[in-house]
C-alpha positions in Angstrom: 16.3 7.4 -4.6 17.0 3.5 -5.2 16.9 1.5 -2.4 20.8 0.0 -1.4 21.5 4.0 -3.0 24.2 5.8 -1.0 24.6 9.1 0.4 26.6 11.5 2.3 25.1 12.8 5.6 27.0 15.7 7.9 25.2 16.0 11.8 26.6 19.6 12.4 26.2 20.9 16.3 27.6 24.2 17.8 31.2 22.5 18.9 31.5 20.4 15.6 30.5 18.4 12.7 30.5 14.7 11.6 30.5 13.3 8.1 29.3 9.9 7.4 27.9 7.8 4.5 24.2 6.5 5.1 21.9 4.2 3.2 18.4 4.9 1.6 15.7 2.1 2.0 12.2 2.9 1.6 9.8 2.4 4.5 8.2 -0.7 3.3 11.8 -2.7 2.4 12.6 -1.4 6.1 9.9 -2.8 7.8 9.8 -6.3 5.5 13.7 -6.3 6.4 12.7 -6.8 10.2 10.3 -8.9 10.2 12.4 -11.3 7.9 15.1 -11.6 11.4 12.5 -12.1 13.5 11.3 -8.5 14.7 7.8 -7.3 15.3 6.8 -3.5 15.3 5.0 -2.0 18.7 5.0 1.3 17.8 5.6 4.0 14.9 5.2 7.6 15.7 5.7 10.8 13.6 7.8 13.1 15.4 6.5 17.2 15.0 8.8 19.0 13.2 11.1 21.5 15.3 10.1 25.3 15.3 11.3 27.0 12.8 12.2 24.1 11.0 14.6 22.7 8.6 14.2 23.3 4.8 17.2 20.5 4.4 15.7 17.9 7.0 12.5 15.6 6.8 10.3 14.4 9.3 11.6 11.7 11.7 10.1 8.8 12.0 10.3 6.8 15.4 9.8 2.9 15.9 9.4 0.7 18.1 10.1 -2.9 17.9 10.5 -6.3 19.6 12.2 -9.4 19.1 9.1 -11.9 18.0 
């Protein structure tokens, strides 16, 4: 997928569903993106997937930043 590259994401829980369109950027463009307006990366953790897991999902990524 190209970075800027659109695509349409649906969050789905028991009660009801929400459509929306998100944006891919790759992980290093992300990260060069905030430090570029000032922001400095604490943290990064790899989040387990849930049991069972989701053939349709991918691993979630967590950061943590602050403003340099």
């Amino acid at each position: 997928m190209q970075n800027g590259a659109s695509f349409g994401v649906e969050v789905v829980d028991r009660d009801k569903a929400i459509q929306f369109v998100d944006y891919h950027w790759n992980l290093s463009t992300m990260l060069k993106q905030s430090r570029e307006v000032g922001f400095r990366m604490l943290a990064l953790a790899e989040l387990p997937d849930a049991p069972g897991g989701n053939p349709r999902g991918a691993p979630w990524l967590c950061f943590e930043f602050d403003k340099a």
